[in-house]
C-alpha positions in Angstrom: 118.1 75.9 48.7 117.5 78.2 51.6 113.6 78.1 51.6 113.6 74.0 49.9 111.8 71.8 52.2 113.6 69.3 53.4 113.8 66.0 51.9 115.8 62.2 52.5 118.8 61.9 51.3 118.4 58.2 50.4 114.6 58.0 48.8 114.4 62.1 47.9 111.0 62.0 50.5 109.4 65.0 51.7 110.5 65.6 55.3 106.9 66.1 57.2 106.5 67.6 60.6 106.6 65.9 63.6 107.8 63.1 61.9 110.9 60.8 62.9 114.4 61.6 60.9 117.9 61.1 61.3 120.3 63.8 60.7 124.0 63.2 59.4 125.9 66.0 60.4 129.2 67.6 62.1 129.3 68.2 65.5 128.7 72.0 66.3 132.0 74.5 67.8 129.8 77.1 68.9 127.4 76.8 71.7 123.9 77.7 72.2 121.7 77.7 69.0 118.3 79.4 68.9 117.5 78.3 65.1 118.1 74.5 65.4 115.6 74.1 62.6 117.8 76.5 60.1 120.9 75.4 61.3 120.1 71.5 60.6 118.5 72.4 56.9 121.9 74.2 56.5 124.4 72.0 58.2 122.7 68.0 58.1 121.6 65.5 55.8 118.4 64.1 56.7 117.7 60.2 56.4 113.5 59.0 56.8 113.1 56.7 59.5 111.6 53.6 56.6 115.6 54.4 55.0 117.2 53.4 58.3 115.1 50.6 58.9 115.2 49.0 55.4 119.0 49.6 55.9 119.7 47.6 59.2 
């Protein structure tokens, strides 16, 4: 799990670069995060932009 790629939680996608996601998550206690990238593969659920829009 810890070197997975990341992938939607709805349609099991790829998560790509650069591309546009939504992240389901818990808001942070601590402050000041220098890994954002690890600590949203560890802590969030990702969504693909084409998920949220086919759900609205």
């Amino acid at each position: 799990m810890l070197w997975e790629k990341p992938k939607c939680m709805v349609c099991e996608k790829e998560i790509k670069g650069e591309e546009m996601v939504f992240v389901k998550m818990k808001y942070p206690k601590r402050k000041g995060f220098t890994e954002i990238i690890a600590y949203l593969r560890n802590e969030g659920k990702f969504v693909c932009e084409d998920c949220v829009t086919l759900n609205k």
